[in-house]
C-alpha positions as CSV (number, residue, x, y, z in Angstrom):
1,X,37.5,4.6,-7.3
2,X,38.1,3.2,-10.7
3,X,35.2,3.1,-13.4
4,X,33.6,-0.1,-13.3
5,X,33.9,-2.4,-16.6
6,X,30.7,-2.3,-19.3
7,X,28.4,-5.2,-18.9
8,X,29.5,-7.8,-21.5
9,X,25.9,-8.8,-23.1
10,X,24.8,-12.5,-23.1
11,X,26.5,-14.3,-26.6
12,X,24.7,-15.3,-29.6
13,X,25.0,-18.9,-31.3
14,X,27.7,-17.8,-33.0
15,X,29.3,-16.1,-30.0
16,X,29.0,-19.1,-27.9
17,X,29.8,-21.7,-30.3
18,X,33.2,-19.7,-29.7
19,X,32.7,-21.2,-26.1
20,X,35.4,-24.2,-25.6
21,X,32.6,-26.0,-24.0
22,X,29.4,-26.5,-23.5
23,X,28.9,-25.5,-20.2
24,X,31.0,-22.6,-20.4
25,X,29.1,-21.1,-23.0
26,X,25.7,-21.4,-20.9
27,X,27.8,-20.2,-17.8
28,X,28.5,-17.4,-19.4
29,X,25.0,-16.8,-21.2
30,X,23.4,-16.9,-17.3
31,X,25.6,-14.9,-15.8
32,X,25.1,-11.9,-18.2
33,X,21.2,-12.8,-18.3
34,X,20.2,-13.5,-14.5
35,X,20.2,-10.6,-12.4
36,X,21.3,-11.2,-8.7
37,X,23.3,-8.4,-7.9
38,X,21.1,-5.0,-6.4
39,X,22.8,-2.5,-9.0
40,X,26.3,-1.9,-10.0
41,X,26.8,1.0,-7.6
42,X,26.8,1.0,-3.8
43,X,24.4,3.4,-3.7
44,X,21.6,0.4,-5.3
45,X,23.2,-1.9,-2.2
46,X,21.9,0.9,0.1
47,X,18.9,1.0,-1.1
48,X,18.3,-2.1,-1.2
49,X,19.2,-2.5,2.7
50,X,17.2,0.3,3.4
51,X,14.3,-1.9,2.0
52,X,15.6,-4.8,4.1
53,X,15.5,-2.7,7.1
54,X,12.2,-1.2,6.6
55,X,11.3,-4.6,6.7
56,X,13.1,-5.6,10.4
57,X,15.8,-7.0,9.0
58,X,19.9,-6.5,8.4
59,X,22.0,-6.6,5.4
60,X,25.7,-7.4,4.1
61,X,26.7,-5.6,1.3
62,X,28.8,-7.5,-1.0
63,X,30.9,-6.1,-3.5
64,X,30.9,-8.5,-6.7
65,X,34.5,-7.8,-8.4
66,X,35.5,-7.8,-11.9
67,X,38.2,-11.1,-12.7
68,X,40.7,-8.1,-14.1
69,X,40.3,-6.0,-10.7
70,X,43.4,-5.5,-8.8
71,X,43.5,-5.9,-5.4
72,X,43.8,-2.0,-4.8
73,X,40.7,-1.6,-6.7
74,X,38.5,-4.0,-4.8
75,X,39.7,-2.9,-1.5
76,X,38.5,0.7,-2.6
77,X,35.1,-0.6,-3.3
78,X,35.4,-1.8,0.5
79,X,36.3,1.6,2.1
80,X,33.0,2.8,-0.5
81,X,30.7,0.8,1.5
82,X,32.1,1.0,4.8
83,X,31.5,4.8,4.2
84,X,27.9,4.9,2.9
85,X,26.9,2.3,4.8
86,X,28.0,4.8,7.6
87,X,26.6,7.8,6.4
88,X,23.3,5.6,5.8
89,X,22.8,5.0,9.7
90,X,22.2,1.6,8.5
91,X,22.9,-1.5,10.6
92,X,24.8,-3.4,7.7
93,X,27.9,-5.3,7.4
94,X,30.2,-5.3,4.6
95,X,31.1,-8.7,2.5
96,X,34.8,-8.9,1.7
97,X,37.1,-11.6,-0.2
98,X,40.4,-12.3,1.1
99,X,41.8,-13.9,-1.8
100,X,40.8,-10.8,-4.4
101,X,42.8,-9.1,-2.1
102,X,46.0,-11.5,-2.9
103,X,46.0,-12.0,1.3
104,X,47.6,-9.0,1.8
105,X,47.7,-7.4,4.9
106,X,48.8,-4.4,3.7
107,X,45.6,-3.5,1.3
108,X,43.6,-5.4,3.9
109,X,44.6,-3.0,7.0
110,X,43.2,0.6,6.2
111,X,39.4,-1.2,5.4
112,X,39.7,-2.8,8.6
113,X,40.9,0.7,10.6
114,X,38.0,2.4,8.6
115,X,35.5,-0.4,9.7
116,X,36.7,0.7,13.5
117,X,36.5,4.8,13.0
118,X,33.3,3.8,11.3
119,X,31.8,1.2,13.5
120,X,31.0,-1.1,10.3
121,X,31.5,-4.7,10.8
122,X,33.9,-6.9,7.9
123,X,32.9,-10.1,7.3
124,X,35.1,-12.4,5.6
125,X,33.7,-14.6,2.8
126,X,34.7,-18.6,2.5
127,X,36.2,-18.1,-1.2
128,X,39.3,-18.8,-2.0
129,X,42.2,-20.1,0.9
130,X,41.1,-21.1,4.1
131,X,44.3,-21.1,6.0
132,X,45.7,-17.5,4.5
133,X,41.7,-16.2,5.4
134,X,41.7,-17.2,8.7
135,X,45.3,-15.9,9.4
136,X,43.9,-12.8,8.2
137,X,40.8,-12.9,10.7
138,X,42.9,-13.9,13.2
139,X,45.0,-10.4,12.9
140,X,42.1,-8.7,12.5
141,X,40.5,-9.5,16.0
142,X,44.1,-8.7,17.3
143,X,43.5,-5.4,15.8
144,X,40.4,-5.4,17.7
145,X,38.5,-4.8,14.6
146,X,34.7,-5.9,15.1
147,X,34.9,-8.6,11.8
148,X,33.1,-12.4,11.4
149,X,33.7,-15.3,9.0
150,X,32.2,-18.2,7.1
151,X,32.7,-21.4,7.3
152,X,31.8,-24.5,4.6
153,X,30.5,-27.6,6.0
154,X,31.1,-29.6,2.7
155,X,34.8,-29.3,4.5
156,X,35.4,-31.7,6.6
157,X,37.9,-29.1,8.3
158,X,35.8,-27.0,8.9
159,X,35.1,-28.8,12.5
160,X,38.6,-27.9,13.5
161,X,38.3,-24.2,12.1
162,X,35.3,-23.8,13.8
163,X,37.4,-24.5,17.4
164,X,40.1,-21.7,15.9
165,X,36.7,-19.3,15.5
166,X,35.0,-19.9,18.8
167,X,38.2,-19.2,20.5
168,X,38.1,-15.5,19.1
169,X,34.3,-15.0,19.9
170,X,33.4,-13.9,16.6
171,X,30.4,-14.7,14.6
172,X,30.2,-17.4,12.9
173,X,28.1,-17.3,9.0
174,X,27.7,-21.4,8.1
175,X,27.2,-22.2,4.5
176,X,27.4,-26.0,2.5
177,X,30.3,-24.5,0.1
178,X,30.5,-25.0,-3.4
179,X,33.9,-27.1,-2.7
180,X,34.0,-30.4,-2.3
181,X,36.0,-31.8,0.6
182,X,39.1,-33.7,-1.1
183,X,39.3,-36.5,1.4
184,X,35.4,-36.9,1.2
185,X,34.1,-35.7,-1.8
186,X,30.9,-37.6,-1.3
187,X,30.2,-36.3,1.8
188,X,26.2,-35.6,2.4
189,X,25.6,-32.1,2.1
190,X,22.6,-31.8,4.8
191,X,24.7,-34.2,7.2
192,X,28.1,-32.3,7.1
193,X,26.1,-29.1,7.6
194,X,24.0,-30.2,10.6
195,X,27.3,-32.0,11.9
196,X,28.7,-28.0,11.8
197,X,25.7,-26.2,13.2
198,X,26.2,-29.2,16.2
199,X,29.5,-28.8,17.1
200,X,29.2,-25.0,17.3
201,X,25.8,-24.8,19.5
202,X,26.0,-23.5,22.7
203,X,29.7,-22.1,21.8
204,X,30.2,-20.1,19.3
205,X,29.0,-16.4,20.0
206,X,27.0,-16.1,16.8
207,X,25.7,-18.1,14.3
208,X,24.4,-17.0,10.8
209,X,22.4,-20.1,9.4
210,X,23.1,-19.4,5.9
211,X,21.4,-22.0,3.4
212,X,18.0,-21.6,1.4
213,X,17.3,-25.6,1.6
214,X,14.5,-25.9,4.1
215,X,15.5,-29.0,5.3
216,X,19.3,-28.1,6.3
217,X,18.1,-24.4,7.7
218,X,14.7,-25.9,9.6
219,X,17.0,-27.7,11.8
220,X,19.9,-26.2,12.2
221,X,17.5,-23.1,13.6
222,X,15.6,-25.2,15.9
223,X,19.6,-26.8,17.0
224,X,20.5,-23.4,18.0
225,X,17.8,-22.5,19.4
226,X,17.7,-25.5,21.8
227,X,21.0,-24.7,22.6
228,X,20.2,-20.9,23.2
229,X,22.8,-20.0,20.8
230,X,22.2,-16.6,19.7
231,X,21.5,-17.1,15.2
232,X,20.0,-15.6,12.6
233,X,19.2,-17.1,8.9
234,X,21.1,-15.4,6.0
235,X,19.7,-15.4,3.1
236,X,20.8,-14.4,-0.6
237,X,18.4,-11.5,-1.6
238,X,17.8,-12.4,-5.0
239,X,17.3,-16.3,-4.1
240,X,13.5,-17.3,-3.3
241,X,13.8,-17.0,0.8
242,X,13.3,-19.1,3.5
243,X,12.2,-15.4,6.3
244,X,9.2,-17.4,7.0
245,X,11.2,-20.4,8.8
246,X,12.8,-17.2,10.9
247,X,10.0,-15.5,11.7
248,X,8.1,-18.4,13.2
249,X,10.8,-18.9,15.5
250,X,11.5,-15.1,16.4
251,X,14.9,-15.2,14.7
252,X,16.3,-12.2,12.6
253,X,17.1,-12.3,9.0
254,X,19.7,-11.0,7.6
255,X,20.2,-10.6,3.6
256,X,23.1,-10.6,1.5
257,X,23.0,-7.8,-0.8
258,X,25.5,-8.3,-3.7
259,X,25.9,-5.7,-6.2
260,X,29.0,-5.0,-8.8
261,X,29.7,-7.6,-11.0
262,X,26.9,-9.1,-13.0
263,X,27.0,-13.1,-12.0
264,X,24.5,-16.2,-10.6
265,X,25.8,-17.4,-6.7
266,X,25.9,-21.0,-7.8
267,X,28.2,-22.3,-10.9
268,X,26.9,-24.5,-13.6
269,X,28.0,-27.8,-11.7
270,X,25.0,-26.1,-9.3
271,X,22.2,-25.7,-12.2
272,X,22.8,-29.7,-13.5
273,X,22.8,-30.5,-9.8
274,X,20.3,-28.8,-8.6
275,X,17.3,-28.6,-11.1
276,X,15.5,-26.0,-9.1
277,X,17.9,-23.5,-10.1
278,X,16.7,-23.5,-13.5
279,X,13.3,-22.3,-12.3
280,X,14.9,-19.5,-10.7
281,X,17.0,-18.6,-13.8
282,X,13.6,-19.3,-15.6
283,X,11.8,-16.6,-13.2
284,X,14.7,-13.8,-13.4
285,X,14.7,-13.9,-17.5
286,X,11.0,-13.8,-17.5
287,X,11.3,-10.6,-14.9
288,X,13.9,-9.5,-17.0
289,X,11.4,-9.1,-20.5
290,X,8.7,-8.1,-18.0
291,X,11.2,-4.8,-17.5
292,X,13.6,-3.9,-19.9
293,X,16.1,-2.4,-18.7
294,X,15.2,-2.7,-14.9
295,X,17.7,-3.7,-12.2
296,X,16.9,-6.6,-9.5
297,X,16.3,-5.2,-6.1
């Protein structure tokens, strides 16, 4: 495994008046300020799934890449948590990205034929491509490698993808998707996403309900559940949680455990959207002076 970059520390005014624009400079002050990644290590992502589990619930570990990894790299980062993930006994999947991996088969293949000695899931993340990712998932189930995938309801093709994905019996992970569908661009967030969680109910083998707004996760639980669809609610681990909504229903939770790169989950399109956000970032930088020096778990 290659030695991970050095944190690059949050820039100054003069640093980020170096910033092209305003909004890059604050996306880059957040993202080296806000801690939602477990550690840089896998060994902080098991731990931090061992605390998931000790509380009845599963975990994806998600390695967070560096922009100047190369494929090779990541994909060793892959085989890292397939192996202590493993060795941990724990009941965790691992979080890969097809397009850090250039779609290639070639690096793809010996994570996926570790995940079967192994007996780790690979789930495939939404970012980047969807057609090259879901050629990929596609030759992984060939494989017969045990693997599931995510799909964005702010697509508006996602309602044909998710035929292609019930077909192969895999589970299913639905999120809203920071893109914006090109043919639709306004398309309602909560609407698209219940539209998804419809047309897969009562088919799909699995569905992870994977959304921290109450009223798109509420429904979409009690959806599947009419449909006796089996489903869980995924939830970012560093993201104030919605287990509660789960629990009432006697649903599992699952958390995504990221750790690697430090980085926020939602861009700064997100934070002037969403003014919630800010009191999360608010809450993470007062933790953060609370504990110098402490990581997030």
């Amino acid at each position: 495994m290659t030695d991970l970059p050095n944190i690059v520390a949050a820039p100054g005014p003069k640093a980020a008046a170096g910033y092209r624009s305003l909004p890059a400079a604050v996306t880059a002050f957040l993202g080296a300020s806000a801690r939602h990644i477990s550690g840089l290590r896998v060994a902080d992502a098991v731990v931090a799934a061992r605390k998931e589990a000790a509380a009845g619930h599963v975990a994806t570990l998600a390695y967070w890449p560096y922009p100047d990894e190369t494929p090779a790299s990541i994909a060793a980062h892959y085989l890292q948590a397939i192996e202590a993930i493993a060795d941990a006994g724990l009941v965790s999947s691992v979080s890969i990205k097809a397009d850090r991996l250039d779609y290639d088969w070639t690096v793809l293949l010996p994570v996926l034929q570790r995940s079967m000695e192994r007996k780790v899931r690979v789930h495939f993340d939404a970012q980047g491509r969807v057609d090259p990712t879901l050629d990929l998932v596609e030759r992984a189930c060939a494989l017969g490698a045990d693997v599931s995938a995510t799909l964005q309801s702010r697509l508006l093709r996602s309602l044909t993808d998710a035929e292609r994905l019930i077909r192969l019996r895999i589970p299913i992970r639905v999120v809203k998707g920071q893109d914006k569908d090109p043919a639709n661009p306004r398309l309602d967030r909560r609407r698209s996403y219940a539209n998804l969680i419809e047309r897969l109910a009562g088919r799909a083998a699995h569905i992870g309900v994977a959304t921290h707004d109450r009223r798109a996760a509420e429904p979409a639980l009690d959806t599947l559940r009419r449909a006796q669809t089996p489903c869980s609610l995924e939830q970012l681990r560093s993201l104030p949680r919605l287990d509660f909504l789960a629990e009432a229903r006697g649903i599992p939770v699952r958390a995504y455990v990221a750790y690697g790169r430090f980085g926020l989950p939602y861009s700064i399109n997100e934070v002037f959207r969403r003014p919630a956000i800010v009191w999360w970032i608010l809450r993470d930088t007062v933790e953060r002076f609370r504990r110098p020096g402490a990581i997030h778990s």
